[in-house]
C-alpha positions as CSV (number, residue, x, y, z in Angstrom):
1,X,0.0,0.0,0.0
2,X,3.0,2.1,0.8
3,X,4.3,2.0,-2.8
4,X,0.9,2.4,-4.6
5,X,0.8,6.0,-2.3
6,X,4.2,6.6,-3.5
7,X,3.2,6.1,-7.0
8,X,0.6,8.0,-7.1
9,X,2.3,11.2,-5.3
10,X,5.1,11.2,-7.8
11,X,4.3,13.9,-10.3
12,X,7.3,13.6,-12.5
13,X,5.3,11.3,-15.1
14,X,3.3,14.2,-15.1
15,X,5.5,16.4,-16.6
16,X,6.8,14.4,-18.7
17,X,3.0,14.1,-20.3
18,X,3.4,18.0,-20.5
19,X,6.8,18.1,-22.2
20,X,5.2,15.3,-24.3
21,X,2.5,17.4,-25.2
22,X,4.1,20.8,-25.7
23,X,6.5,19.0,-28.1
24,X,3.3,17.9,-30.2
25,X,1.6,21.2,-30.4
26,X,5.2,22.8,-31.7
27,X,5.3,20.5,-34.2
28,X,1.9,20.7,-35.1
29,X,2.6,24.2,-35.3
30,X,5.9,24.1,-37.5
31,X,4.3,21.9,-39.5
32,X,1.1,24.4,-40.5
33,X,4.0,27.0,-40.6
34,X,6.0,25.2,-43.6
35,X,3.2,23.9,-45.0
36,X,1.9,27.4,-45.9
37,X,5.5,29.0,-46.4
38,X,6.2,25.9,-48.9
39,X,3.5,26.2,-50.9
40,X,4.3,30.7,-50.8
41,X,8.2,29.6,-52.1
42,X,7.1,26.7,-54.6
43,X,5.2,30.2,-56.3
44,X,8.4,32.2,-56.4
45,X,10.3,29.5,-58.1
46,X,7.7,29.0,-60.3
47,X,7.3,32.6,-61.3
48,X,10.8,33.0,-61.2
49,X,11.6,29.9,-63.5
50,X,8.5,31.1,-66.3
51,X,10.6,34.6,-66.2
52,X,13.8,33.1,-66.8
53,X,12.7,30.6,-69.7
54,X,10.6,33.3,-71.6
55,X,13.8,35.2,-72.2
C-alpha cells in the first residue's frame, strides 16, 4: 500500500506528459507553418523559373 501511495504522489510522469504534449503542439505548429511557407516559395520559383525561360 506504501508504494501504490508513493506512485501516485510522484508527479514527475506528469511532466513528462506536458513536455510530451508541448513537443506535439510545436510540431503541429511548424508543420502548418512550412506547409503554408512551402507552398508561398514553390510560387516564387515558379514565377521565377517562367521569367527566366521566356527570355
Amino acid at each position: 500500500m506504501r508504494i501504490l501511495k508513493a506512485f501516485l504522489a510522484d508527479a514527475r510522469g506528469a511532466t513528462a506528459v506536458e513536455y510530451g504534449l508541448l513537443a506535439a503542439l510545436i510540431s503541429v505548429a511548424l508543420i502548418g507553418g512550412l506547409t503554408t511557407f512551402g507552398n508561398g516559395l514553390q510560387d516564387t520559383f515558379n514565377t521565377v523559373s517562367k521569367h527566366l525561360d521566356s527570355d
